[in-house]
C-alpha positions in Angstrom: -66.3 -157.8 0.8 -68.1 -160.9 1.6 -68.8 -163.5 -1.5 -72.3 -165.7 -1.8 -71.7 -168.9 -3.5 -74.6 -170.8 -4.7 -73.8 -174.0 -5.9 -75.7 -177.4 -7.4 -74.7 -181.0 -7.7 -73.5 -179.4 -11.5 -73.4 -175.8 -11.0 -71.1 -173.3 -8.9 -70.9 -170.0 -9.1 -69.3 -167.0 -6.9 -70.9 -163.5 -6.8 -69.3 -160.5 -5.2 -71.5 -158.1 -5.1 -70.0 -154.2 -6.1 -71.2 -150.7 -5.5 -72.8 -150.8 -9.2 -74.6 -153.6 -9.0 -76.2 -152.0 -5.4 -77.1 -149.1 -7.0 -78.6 -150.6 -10.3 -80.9 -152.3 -8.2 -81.9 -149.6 -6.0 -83.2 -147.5 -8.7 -84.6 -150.6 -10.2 -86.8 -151.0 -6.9 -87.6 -146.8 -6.9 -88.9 -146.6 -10.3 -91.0 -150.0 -9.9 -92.4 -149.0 -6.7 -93.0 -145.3 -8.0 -94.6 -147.1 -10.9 -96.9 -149.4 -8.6 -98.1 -145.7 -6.4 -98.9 -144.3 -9.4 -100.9 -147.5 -11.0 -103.0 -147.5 -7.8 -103.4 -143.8 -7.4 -101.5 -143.4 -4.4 -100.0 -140.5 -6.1 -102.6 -139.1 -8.9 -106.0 -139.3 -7.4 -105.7 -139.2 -3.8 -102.3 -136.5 -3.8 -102.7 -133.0 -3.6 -99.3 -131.6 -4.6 -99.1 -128.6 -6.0 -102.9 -126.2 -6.0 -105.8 -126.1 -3.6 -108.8 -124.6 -4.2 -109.2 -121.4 -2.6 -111.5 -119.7 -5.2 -113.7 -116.9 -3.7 -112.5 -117.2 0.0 -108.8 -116.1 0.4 -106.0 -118.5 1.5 -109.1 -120.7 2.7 -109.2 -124.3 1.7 -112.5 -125.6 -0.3 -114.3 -122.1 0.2 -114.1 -122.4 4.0 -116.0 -126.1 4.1 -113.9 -128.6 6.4 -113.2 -132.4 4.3 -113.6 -134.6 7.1 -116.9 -133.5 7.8 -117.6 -135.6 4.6 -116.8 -138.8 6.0 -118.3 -138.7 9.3 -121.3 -136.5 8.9 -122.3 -137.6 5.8 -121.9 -133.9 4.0 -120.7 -130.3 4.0 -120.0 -128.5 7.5 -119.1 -124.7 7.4 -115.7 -124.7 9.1 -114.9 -122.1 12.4 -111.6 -120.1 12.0 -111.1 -121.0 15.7 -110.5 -124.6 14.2 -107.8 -123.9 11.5 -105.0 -125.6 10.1 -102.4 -124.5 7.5 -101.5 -127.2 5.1 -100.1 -127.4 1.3 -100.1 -123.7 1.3 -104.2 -123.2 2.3 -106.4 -122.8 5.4 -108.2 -125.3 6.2 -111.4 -124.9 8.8 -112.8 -127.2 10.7 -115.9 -127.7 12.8 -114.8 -129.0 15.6 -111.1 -129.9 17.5 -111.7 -133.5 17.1 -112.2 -133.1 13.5 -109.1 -130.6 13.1 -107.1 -133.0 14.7 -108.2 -135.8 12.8 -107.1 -134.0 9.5 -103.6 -133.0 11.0 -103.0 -136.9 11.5 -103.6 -138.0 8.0 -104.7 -135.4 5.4 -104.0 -137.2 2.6 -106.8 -139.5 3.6 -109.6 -136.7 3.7 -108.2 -133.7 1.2 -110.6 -133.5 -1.8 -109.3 -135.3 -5.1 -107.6 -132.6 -7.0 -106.8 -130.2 -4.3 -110.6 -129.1 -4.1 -111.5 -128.0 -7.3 -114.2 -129.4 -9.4 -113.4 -133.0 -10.4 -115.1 -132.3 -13.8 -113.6 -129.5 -14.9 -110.0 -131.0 -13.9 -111.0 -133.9 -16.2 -111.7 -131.0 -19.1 -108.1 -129.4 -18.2 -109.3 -126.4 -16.1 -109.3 -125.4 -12.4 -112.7 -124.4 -11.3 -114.7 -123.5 -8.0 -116.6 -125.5 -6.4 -120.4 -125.8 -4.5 -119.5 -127.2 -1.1 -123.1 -129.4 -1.1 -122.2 -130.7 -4.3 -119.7 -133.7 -3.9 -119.3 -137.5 -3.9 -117.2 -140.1 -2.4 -115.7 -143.0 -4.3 -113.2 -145.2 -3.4 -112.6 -143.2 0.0 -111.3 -140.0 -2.0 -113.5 -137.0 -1.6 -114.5 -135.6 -5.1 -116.6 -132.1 -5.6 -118.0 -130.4 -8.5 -118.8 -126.9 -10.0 -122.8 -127.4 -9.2 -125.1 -129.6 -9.4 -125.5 -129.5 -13.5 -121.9 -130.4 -13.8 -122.5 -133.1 -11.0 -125.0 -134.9 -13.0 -122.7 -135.2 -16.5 -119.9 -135.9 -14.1 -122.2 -139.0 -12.3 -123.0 -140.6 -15.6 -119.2 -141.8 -16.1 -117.3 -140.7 -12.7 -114.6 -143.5 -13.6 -113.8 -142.3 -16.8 -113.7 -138.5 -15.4 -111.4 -139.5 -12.8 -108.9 -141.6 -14.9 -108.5 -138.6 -17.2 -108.3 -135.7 -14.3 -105.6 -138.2 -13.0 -103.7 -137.7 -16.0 -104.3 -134.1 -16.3 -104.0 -132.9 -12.5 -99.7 -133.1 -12.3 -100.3 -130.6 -15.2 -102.7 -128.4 -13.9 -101.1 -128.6 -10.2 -98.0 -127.2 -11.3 -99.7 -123.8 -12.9 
């Protein structure tokens, strides 16, 4: 095993570095970066582990409305089962093969918050349905609600909603 000597005009010291100390700091660097994901949402907000919404339509994602239509059109498209994908344990429909293909690439970056059920009521520790034309985008991560009612509480503190659903999702995901 190699040594690393760092020495000053006062100071010299030999470090050998063992299997112990390699680990120590590898689980060191885990649990901080884990820490760090979590902090910014890369795991709560934006992940989709565990539920997604198929309330009232099957083993269909988000009651048979494709995500990414969200971001480029500007609001709900009716997926075509012609365009499906299967991911985190749903169909998934899609208007078009572009659009299909763009959610294959990198779901993660166009799944609703929560898995697709109503960003309120995740915040209130329940898993609720959803109106497809009743949604928001905030900080790139799709959100919907249970209709427009629930929408409008919702819109008066979104932040609040979502730093609490964040906390409560792991939870509810794992039912």
């Amino acid at each position: 095993m190699s040594s690393v000597r760092i020495s000053s005009s006062r100071l010299s010291v030999r470090h050998r570095p063992n299997i112990a100390t390699a680990w120590a700091l590898l689980s060191f660097l885990v649990i901080a970066i884990s820490a760090l994901l979590v902090t910014a949402g890369g795991v709560a907000a934006g992940a989709s582990d565990g539920k997604v919404n198929t309330i009232g339509s099957g083993e269909v994602a988000i009651r048979g409305y494709e995500p990414v239509a969200y971001f480029r059109a500007g609001g709900p498209t009716k997926g075509e089962a012609q365009f499906s994908h299967d991911h985190a344990g749903a169909t998934w429909r899609f208007a078009s093969a572009e659009n299909k293909a763009l959610f294959a690439a990198n779901p993660e970056k166009y799944m609703p918050a929560y898995g697709g059920y109503c960003a309120y009521g995740v915040a209130k520790g329940g898993l609720y349905k959803i109106e497809p034309d009743v949604w928001s985008i905030r900080g790139g991560k799709l959100y919907l609600n249970y209709d427009k009612r629930v929408q409008a509480t919702w819109s008066k503190e979104p932040d609040s909603y979502i730093r609490t659903a964040d906390r409560k999702w792991p939870g509810l995901s794992s039912k």
